[in-house]
C-alpha positions as CSV (number, residue, x, y, z in Angstrom):
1,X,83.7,130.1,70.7
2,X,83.5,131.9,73.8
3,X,80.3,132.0,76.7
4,X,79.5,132.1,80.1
5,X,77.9,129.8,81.8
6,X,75.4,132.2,83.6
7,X,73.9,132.8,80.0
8,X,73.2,129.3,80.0
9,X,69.4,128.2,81.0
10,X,69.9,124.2,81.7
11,X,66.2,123.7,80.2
12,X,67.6,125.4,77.0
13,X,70.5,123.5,77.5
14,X,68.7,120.2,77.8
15,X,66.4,120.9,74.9
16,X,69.8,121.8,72.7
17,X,71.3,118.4,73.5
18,X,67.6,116.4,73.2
19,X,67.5,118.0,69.2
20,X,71.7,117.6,68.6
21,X,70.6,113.9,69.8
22,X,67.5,113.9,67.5
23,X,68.6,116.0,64.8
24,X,65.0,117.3,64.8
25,X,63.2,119.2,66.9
26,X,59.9,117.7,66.8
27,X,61.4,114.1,68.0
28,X,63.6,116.0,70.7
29,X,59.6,117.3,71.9
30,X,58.1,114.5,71.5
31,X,60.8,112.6,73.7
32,X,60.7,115.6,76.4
33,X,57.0,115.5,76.5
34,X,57.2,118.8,75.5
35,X,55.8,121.3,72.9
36,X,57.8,121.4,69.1
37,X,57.3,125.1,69.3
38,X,58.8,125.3,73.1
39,X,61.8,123.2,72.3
40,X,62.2,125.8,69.1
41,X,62.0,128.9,71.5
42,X,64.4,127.8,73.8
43,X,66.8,126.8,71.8
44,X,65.9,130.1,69.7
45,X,66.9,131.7,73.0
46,X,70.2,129.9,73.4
47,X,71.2,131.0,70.5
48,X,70.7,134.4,70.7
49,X,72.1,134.6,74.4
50,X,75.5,132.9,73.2
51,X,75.2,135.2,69.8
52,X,76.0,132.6,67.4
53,X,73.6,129.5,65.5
54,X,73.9,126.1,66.8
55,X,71.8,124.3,64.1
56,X,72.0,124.7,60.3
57,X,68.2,124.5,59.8
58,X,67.8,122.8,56.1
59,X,64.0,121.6,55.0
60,X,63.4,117.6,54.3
61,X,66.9,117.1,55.8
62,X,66.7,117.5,59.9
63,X,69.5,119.5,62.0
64,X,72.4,119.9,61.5
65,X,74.7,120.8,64.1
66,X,77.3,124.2,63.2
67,X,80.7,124.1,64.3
68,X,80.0,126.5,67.3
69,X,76.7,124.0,68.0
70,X,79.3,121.1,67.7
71,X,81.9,122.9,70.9
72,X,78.8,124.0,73.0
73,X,77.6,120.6,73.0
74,X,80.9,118.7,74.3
75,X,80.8,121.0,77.1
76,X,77.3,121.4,78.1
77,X,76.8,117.4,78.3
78,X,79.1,117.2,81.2
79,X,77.4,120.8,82.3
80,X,74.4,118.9,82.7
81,X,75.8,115.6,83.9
82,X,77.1,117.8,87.1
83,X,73.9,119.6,87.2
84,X,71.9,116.3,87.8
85,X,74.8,115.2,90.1
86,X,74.1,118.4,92.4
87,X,70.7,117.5,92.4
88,X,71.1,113.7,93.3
89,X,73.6,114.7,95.8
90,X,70.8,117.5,96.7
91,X,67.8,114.9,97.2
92,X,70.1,112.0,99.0
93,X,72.1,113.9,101.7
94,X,73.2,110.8,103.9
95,X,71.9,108.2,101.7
96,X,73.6,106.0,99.1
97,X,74.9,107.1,95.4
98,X,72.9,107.7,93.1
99,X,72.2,108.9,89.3
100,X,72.4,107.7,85.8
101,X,76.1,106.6,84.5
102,X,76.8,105.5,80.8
103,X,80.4,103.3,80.7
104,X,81.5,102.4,77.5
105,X,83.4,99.1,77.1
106,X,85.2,97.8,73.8
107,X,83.2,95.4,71.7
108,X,85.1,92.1,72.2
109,X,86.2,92.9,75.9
110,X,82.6,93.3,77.1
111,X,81.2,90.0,77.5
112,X,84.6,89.3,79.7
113,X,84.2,92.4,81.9
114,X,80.6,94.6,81.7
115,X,78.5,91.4,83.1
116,X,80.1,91.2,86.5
117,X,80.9,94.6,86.3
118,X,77.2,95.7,86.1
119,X,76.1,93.1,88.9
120,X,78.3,94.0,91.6
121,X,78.2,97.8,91.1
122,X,75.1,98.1,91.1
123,X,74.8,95.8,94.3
124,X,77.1,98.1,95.8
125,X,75.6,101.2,94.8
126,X,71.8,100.2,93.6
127,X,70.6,104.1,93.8
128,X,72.6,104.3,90.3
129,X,70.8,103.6,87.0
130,X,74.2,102.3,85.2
131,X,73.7,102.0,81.4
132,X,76.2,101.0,78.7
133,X,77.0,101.4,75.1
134,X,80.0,99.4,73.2
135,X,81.8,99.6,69.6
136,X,84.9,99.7,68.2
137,X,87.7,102.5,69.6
138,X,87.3,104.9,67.4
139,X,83.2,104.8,67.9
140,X,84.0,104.8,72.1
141,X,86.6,108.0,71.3
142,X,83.8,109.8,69.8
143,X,81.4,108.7,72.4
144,X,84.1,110.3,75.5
145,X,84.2,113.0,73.7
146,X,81.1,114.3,72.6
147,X,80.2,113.1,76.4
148,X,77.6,110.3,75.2
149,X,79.6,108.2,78.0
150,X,81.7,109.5,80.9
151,X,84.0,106.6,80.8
152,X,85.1,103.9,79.0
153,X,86.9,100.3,79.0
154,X,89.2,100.3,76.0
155,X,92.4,99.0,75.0
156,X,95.8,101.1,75.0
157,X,96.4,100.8,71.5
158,X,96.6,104.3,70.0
159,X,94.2,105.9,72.2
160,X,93.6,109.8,71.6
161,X,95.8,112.1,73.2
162,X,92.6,113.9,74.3
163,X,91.6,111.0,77.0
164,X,93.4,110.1,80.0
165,X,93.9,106.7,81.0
166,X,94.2,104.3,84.1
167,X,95.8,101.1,83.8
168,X,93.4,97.8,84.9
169,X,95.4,95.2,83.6
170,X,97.8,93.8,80.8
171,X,97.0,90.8,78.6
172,X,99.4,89.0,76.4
173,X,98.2,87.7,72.9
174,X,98.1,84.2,71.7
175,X,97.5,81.9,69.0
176,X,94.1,79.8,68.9
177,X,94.3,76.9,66.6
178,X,92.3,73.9,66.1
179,X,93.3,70.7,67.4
180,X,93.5,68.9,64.3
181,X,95.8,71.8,63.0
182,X,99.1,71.0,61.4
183,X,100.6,72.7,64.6
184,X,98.2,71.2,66.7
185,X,100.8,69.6,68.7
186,X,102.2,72.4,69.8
187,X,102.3,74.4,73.0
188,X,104.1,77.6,72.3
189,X,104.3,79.3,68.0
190,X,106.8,81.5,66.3
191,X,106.1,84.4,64.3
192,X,108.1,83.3,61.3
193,X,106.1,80.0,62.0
194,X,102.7,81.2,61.6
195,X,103.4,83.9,58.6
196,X,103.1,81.5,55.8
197,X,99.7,79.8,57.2
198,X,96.0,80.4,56.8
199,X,95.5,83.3,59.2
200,X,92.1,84.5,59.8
201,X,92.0,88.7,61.1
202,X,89.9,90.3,63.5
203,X,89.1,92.9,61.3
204,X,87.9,95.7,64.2
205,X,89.8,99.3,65.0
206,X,92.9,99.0,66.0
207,X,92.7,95.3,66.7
208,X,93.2,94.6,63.0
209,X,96.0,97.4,62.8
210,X,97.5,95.9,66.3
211,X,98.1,92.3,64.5
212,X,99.4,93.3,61.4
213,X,102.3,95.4,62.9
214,X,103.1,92.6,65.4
215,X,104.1,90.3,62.6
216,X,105.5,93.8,60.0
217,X,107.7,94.7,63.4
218,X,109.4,91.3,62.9
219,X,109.8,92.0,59.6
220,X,106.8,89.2,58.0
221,X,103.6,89.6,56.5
222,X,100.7,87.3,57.4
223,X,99.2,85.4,54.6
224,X,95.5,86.4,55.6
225,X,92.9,84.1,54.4
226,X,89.4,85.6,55.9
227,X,88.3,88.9,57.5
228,X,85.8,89.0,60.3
229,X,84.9,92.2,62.4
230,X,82.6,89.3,64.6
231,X,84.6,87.6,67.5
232,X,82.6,84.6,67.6
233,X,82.8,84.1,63.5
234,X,86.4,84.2,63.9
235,X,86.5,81.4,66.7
236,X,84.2,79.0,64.7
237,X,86.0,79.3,61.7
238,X,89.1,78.3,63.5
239,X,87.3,76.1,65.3
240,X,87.4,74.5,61.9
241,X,90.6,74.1,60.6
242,X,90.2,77.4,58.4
243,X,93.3,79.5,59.4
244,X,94.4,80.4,62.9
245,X,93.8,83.5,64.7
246,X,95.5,85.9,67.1
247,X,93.5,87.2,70.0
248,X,93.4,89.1,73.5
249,X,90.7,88.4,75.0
250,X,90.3,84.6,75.8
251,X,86.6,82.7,77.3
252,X,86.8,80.6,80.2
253,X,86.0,77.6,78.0
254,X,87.8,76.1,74.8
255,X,85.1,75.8,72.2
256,X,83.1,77.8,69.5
257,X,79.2,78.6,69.2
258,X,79.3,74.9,67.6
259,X,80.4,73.1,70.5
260,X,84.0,72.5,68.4
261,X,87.0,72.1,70.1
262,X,89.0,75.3,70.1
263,X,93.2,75.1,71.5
264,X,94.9,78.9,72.6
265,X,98.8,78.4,72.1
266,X,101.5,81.0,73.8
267,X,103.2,83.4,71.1
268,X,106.6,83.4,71.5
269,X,109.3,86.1,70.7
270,X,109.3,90.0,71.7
271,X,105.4,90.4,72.2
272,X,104.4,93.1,74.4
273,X,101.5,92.8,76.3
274,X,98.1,94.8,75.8
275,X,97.2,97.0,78.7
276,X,93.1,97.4,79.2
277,X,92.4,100.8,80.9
278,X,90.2,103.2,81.3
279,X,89.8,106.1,79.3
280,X,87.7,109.3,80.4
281,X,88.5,112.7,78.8
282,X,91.1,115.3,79.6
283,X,90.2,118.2,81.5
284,X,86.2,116.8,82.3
285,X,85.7,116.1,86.1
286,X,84.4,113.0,86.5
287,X,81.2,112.9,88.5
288,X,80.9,111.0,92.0
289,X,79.1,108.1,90.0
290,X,82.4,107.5,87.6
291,X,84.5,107.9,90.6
292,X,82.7,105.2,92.2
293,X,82.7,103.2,89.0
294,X,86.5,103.8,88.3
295,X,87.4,102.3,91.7
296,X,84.9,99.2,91.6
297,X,87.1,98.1,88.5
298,X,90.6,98.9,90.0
299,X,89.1,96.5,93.0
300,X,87.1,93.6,91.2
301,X,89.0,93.5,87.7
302,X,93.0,95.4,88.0
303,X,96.0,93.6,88.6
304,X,97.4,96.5,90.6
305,X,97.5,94.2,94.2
306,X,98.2,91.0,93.3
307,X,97.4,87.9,94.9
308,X,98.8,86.9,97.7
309,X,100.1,83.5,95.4
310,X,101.2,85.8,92.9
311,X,98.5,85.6,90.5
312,X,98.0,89.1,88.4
313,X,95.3,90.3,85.8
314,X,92.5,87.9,84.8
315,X,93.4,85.1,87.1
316,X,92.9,87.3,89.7
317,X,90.3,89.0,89.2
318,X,88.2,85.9,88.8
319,X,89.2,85.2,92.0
320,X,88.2,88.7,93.6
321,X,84.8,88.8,91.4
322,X,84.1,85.1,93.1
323,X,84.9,86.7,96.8
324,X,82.8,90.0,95.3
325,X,79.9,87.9,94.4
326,X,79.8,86.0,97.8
327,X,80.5,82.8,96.0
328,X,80.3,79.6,98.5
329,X,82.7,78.2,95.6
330,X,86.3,79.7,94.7
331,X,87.9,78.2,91.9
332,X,91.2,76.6,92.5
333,X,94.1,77.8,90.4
334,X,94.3,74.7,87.9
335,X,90.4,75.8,86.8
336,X,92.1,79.0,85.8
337,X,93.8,79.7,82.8
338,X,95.7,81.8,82.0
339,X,94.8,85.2,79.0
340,X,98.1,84.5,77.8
341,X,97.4,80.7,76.6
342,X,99.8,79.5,78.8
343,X,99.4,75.6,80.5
């Protein structure tokens, strides 16, 4: 599909997105504050300037976007987010950013990251309405893409060749047990040890594809005992004595929604670590706001300058968010663990 851009009306183009959004005109009017019958004419007009039909129009059964509706629509979202980007920058010559920016975080990484995130971005920049959405990869991959969010926290496990990415920091996975485990006296787990045991999967995209071909790489297959696609689930039912887990992502303190005792053990053997980046598409300049955004993280949460002790990735970041925040309080390094598990 072919156009030019001086066709392009960005009222049509803004009622075209509201009903893609919608998959009905009257909603996408209704949500405008807008007539059902002018939403219909401009998009009526759209369509004829670009010479093709963006919506298949059935009755009972709402729109329907066509495939040439589909490729209009991934590029005139980021028309439109540059558009309102001019006009911010327009309106605020010599003041502070400002604008509306959608980040998209993955679903178990968010409670670690979007909380402080949010707080001190906005404290920096509080002229920016900063909104976010989370899921699995694959839901964030569609949401880049079809420019529902300009940039995403995700992790670098089979991301789409279609994004680019910018490394934040690398976490190892470990083993989280109970106490009263059969290997609760251990500090540090084999593969080949944990195979045969209860094992209880994180059962989200590609977390759940990321486990299984740590332990098919060594040659093993887990015995899996329970599937959970929620985080917290898994951790209780570790948390008693039903299997063990392998996880990423670790909470500053040792103990599930029940108040049980929970115990993160280091994985030996050839385990690579997970990097967390973020992902924004190929090709899309990103506006002023992700720039902004994109650089906030790098300084509060990437492992990129280290420490001057020497401490990389989530030790130090809690460290810089602390010094971020204005903290009176900086916790010393033994009230820091480690994401890897390690004592």
């Amino acid at each position: 599909m072919s156009y030019s851009y001086d066709l392009l009306n960005l009222r049509q183009v803004q009622y075209f997105i509201a009903a893609a959004d919608a998959h009905s005109m009257t909603i996408a009017a209704d949500r405008l504050s807008v007539s059902q019958s002018a939403v219909s004419l401009a998009i009526a007009r759209l369509e004829d300037a670009l010479g093709a039909d963006l919506f298949i129009r059935q009755r009972g059964r709402g729109l329907t976007l066509t495939p040439a509706g589909q490729t209009l629509l991934r590029h005139v979202r980021d028309l439109l987010a540059h558009a309102e980007e001019i006009r911010a920058e327009a309106e605020s010559l010599g003041r502070q950013l400002s604008g509306r920016l959608v980040v998209g975080c993955f679903r178990t990484a968010a409670p670690f990251v979007l909380p402080v995130l949010l707080e001190t971005f906005e404290r920096h920049h509080p002229d920016v309405v900063l909104d976010f959405i989370e899921g699995n990869q694959t839901e964030l991959e569609d949401a880049l893409l079809d420019g529902l969010c300009e940039i995403a926290i995700l992790y670098d496990m089979s991301l789409s060749v279609e994004l680019d990415r910018q490394r934040l920091y690398s976490a190892v996975p470990y083993v989280l047990i109970a106490p009263g485990h059969t290997l609760g006296s251990r500090d540090s787990l084999t593969l080949e040890e944990l195979a045969p045991l209860d094992m209880i999967l994180l059962d989200v995209p590609p977390t759940r594809e990321h486990q299984l071909g740590i332990f098919h790489h060594a040659g093993l297959t887990p015995k899996v005992r329970y599937e959970t696609s929620s985080y917290e689930l898994l951790r209780s039912l570790v948390a008693r004595n039903r299997g063990y887990a392998m996880l990423i992502s670790r909470p500053h303190g040792d103990v599930s929604y029940e108040g049980r005792p929970l115990q993160a053990v280091r994985l030996l053997g050839d385990i690579l670590p997970v990097d967390v980046v973020l992902a924004a598409p190929k090709g899309v300049r990103r506006t002023r706001r992700a720039r902004a955004f994109a650089e906030h993280c790098h300084r509060l949460i990437g492992d990129n300058d280290a420490m001057v002790d020497g401490t990389t990735g989530p030790d130090a970041w809690r460290l810089r968010i602390a010094e971020t925040a204005g903290e009176r309080h900086v916790p010393s390094s033994d009230s820091l663990r480690p994401a890897d598990g390690s004592a």
